[in-house]
mmCIF file of the C-alpha atoms, coordinates in Angstrom:
data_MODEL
# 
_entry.id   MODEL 
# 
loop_
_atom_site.group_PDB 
_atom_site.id 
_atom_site.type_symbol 
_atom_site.label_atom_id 
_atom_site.label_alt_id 
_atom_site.label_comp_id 
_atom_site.label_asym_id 
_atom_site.label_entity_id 
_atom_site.label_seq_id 
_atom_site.pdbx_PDB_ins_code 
_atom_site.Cartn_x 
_atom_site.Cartn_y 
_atom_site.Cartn_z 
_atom_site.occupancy 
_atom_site.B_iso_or_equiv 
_atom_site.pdbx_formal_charge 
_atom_site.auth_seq_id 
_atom_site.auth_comp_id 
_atom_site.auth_asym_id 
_atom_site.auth_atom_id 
_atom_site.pdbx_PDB_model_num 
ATOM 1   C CA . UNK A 1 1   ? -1.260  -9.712  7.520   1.00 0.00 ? 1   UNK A CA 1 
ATOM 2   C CA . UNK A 1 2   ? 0.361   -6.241  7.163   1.00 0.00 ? 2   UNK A CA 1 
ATOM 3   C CA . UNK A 1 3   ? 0.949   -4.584  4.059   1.00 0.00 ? 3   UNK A CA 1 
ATOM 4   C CA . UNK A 1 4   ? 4.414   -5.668  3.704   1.00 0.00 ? 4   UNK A CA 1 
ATOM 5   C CA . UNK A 1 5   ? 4.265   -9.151  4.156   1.00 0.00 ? 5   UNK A CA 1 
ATOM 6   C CA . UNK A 1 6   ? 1.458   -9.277  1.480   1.00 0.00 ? 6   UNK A CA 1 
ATOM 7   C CA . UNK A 1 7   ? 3.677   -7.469  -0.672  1.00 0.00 ? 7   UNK A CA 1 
ATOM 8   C CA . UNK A 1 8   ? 6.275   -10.021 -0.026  1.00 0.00 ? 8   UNK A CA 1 
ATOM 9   C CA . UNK A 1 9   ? 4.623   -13.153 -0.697  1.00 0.00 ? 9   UNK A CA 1 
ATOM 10  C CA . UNK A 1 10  ? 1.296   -12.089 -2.652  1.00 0.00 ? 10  UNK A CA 1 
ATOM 11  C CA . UNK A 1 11  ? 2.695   -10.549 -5.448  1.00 0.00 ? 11  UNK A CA 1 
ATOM 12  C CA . UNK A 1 12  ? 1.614   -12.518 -7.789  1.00 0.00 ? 12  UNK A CA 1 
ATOM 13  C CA . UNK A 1 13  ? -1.702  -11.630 -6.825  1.00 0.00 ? 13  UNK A CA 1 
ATOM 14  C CA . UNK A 1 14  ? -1.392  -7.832  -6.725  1.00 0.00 ? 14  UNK A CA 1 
ATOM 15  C CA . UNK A 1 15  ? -0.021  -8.008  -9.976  1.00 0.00 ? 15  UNK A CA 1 
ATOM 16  C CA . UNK A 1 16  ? -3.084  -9.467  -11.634 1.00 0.00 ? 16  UNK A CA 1 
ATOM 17  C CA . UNK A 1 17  ? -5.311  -7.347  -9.671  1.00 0.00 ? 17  UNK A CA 1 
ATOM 18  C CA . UNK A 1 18  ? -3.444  -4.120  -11.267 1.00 0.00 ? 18  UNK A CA 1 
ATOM 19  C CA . UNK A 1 19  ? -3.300  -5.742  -14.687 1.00 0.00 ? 19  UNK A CA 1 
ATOM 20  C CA . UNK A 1 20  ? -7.120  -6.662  -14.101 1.00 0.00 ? 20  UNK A CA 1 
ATOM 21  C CA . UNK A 1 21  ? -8.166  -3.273  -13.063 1.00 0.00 ? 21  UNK A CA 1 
ATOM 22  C CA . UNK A 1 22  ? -6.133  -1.683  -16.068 1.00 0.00 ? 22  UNK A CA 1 
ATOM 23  C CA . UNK A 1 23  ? -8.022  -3.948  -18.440 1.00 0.00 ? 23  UNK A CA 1 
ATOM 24  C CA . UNK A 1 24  ? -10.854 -2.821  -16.626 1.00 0.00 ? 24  UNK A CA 1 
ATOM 25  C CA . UNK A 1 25  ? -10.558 0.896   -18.152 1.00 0.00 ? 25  UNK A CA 1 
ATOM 26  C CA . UNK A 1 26  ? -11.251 2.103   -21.445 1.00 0.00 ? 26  UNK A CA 1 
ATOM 27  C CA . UNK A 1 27  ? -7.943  3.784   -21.787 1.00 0.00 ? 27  UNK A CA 1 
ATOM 28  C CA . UNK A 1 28  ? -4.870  3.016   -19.942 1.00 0.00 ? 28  UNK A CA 1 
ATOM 29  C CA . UNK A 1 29  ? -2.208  6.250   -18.798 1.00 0.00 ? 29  UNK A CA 1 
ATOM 30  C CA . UNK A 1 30  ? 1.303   4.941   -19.391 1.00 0.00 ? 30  UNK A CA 1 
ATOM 31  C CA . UNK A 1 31  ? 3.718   7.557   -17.746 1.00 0.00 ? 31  UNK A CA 1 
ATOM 32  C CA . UNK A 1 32  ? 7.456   8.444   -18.031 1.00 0.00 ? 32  UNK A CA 1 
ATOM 33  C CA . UNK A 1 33  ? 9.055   9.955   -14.762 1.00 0.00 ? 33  UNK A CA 1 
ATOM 34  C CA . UNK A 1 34  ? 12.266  9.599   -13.783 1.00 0.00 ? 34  UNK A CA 1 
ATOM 35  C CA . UNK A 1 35  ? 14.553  10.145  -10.229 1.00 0.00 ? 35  UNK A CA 1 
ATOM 36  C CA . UNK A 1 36  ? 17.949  11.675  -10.868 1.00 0.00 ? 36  UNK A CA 1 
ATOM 37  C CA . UNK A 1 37  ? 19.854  9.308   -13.297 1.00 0.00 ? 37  UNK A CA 1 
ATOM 38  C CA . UNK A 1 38  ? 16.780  6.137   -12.878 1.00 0.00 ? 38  UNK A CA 1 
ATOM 39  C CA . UNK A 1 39  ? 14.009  6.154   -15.506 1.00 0.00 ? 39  UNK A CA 1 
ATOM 40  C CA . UNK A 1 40  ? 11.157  4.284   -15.684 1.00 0.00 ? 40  UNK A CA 1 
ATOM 41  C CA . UNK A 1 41  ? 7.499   3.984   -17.866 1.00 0.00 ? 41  UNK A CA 1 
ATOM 42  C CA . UNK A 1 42  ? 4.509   4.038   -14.917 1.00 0.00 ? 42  UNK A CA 1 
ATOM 43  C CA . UNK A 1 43  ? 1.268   2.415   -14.849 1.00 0.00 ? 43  UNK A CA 1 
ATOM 44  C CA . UNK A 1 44  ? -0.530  2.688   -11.463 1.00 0.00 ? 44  UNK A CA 1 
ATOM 45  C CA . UNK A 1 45  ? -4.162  2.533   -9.517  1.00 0.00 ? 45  UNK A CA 1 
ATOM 46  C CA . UNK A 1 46  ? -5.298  3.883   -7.054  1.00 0.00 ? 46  UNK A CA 1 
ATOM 47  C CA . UNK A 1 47  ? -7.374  2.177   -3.830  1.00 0.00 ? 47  UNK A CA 1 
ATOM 48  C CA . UNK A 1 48  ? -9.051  5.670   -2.815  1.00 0.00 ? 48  UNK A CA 1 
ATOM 49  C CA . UNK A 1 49  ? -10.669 4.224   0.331   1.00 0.00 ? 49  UNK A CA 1 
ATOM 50  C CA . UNK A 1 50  ? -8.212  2.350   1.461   1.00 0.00 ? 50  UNK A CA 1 
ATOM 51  C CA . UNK A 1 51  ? -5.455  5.135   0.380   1.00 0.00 ? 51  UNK A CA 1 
ATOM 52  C CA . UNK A 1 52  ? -3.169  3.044   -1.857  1.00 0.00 ? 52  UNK A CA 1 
ATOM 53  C CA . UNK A 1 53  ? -1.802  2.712   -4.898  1.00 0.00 ? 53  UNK A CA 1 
ATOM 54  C CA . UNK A 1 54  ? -0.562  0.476   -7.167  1.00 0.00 ? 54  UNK A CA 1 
ATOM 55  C CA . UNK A 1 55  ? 2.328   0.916   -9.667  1.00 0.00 ? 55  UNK A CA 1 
ATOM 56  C CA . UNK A 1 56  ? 4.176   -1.067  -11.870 1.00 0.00 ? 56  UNK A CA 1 
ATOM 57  C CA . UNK A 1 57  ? 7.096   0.555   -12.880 1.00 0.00 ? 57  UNK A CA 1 
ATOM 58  C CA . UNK A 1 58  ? 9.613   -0.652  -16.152 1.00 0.00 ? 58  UNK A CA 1 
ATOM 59  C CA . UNK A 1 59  ? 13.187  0.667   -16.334 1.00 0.00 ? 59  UNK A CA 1 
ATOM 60  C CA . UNK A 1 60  ? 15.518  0.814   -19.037 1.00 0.00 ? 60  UNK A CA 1 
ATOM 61  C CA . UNK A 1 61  ? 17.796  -2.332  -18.171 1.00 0.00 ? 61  UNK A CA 1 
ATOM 62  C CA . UNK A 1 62  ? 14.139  -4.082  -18.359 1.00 0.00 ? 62  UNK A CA 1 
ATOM 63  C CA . UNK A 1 63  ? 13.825  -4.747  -14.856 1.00 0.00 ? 63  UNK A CA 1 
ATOM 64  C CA . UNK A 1 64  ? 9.829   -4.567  -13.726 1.00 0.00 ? 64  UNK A CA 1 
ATOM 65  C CA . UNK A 1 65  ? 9.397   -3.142  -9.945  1.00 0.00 ? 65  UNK A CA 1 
ATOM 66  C CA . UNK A 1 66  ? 6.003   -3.280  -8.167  1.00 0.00 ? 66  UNK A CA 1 
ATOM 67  C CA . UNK A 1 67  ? 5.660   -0.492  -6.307  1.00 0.00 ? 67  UNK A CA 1 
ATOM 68  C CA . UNK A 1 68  ? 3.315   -0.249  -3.039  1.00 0.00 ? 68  UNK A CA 1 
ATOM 69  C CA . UNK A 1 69  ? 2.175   3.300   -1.674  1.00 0.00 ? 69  UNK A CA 1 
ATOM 70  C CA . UNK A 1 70  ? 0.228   3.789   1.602   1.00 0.00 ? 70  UNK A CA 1 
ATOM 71  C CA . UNK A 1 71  ? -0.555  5.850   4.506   1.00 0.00 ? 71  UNK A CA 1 
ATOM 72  C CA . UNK A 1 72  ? -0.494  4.238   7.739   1.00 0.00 ? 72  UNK A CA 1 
ATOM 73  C CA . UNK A 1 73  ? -2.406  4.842   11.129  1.00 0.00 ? 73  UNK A CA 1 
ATOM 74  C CA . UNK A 1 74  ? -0.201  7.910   11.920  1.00 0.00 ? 74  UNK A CA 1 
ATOM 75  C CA . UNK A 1 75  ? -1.177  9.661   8.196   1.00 0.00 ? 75  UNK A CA 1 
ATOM 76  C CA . UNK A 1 76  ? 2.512   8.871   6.985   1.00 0.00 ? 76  UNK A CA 1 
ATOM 77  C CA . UNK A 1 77  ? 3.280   7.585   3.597   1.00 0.00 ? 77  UNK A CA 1 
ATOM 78  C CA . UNK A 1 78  ? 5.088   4.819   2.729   1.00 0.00 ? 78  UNK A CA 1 
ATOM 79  C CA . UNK A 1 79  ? 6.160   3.014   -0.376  1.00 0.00 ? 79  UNK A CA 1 
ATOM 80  C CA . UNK A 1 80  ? 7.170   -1.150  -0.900  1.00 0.00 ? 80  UNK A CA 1 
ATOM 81  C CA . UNK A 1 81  ? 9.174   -1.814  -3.802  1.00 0.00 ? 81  UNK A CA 1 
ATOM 82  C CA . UNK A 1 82  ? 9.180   -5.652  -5.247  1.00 0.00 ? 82  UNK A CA 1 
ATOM 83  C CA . UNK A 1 83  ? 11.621  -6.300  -8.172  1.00 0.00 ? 83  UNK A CA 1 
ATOM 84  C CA . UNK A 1 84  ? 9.448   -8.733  -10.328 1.00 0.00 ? 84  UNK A CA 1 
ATOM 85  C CA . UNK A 1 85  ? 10.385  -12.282 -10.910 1.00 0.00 ? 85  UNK A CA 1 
ATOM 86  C CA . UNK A 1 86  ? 10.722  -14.012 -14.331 1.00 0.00 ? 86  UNK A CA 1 
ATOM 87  C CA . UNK A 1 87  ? 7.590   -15.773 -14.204 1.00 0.00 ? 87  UNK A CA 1 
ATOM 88  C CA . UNK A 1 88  ? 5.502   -12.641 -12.869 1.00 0.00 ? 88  UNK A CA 1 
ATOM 89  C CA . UNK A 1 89  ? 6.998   -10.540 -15.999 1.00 0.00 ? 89  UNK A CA 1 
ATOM 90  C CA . UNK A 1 90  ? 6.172   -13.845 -17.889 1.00 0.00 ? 90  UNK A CA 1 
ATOM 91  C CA . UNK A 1 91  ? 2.720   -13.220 -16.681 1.00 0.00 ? 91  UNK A CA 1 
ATOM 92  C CA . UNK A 1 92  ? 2.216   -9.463  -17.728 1.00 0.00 ? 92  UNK A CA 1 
ATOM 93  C CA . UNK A 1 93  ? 0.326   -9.099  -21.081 1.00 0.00 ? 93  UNK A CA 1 
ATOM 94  C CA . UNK A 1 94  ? 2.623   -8.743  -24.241 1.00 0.00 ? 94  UNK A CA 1 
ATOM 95  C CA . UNK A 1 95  ? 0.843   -5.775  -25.025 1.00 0.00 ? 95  UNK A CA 1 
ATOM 96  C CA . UNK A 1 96  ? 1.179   -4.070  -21.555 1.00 0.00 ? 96  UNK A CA 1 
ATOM 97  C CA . UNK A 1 97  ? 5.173   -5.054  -21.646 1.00 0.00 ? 97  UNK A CA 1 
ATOM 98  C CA . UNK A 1 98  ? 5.870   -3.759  -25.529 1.00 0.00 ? 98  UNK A CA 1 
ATOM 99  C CA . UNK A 1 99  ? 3.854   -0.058  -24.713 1.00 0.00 ? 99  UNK A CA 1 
ATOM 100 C CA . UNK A 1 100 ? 6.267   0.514   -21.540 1.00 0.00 ? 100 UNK A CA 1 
ATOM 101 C CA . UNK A 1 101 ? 8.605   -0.154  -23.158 1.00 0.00 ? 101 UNK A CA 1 
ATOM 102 C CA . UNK A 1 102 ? 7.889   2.358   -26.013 1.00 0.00 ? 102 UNK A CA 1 
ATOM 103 C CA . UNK A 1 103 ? 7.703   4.760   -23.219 1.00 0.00 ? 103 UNK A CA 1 
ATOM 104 C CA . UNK A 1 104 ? 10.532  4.162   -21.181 1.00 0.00 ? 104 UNK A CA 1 
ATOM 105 C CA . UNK A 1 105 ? 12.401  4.006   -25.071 1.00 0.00 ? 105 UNK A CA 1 
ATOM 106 C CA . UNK A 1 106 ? 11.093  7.359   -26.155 1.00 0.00 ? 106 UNK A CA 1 
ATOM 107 C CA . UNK A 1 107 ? 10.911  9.260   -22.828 1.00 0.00 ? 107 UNK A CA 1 
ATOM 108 C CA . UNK A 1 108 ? 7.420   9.993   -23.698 1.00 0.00 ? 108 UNK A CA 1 
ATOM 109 C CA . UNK A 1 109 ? 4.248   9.139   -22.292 1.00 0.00 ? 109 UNK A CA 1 
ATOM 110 C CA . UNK A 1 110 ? 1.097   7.597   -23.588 1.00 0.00 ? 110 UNK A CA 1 
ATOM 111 C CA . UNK A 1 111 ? -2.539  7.097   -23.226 1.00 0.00 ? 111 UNK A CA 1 
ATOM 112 C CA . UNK A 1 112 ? -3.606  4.310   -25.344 1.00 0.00 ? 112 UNK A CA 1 
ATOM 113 C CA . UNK A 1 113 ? -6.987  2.184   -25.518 1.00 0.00 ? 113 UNK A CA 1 
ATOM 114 C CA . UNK A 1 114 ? -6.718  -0.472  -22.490 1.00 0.00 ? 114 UNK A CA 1 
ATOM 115 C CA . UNK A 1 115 ? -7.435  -3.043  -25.742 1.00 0.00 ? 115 UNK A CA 1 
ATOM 116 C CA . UNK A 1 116 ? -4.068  -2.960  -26.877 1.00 0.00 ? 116 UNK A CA 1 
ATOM 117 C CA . UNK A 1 117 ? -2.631  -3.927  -24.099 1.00 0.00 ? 117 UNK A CA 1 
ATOM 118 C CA . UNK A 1 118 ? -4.048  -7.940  -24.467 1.00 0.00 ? 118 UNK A CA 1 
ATOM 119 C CA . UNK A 1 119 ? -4.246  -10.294 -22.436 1.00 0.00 ? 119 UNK A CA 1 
ATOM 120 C CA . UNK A 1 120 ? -1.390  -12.644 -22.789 1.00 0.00 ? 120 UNK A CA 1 
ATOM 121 C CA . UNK A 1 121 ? -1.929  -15.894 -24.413 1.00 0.00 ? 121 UNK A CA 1 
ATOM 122 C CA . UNK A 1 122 ? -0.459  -19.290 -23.700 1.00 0.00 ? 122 UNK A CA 1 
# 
């Protein structure tokens, strides 16, 4: 299965595998950037050996992207955006979800303990 297709219908799955590996670290970067007139608060990792990397991006009309980056067999990058469904924003921890938006809020970004950002609970 390329890249794109498991974008397309496992993104469930990369989701919790970012939101794992962010728990994962003792402190968690959450970055503001921005592209012209779109905004957005950043959290990413990085794949080294397999040269991806893994955002999740939220802008300010609260819509969640997961973003895709690779290289391919030729050395040229490309990037997969998924806008996020209900239930796989639903599945983000509260924590995670009230710091970007902070971010994307105050334009600012933040490193914060990777504690704060909780696990959701049901």
């Amino acid at each position: 299965m390329d890249i794109k297709d498991l974008v397309k219908t496992h993104s469930a799955q990369i989701i919790e595998k970012l939101v794992t590996n962010l728990l994962g670290e003792s402190h968690v970067e959450v970055r503001f950037d921005y592209l012209e007139q779109d905004q957005w608060a950043v959290v990413s990792y990085n794949e080294y050996e397999e040269d991806k990397e893994f955002s999740l991006r939220l802008h300010p009309n609260n819509v969640y992207n997961l973003l895709v980056g690779y290289y391919d067999d030729e050395d040229e990058f490309f990037e997969i955006l998924h806008t996020l469904t209900e239930a796989e924003i639903e599945s983000l921890p509260d924590g995670l979800k009230k710091i970007m938006t902070k971010v994307v809020n105050d334009e600012q970004g933040l490193r914060v303990a990777s504690n704060l950002l909780t696990v959701r609970r049901k």
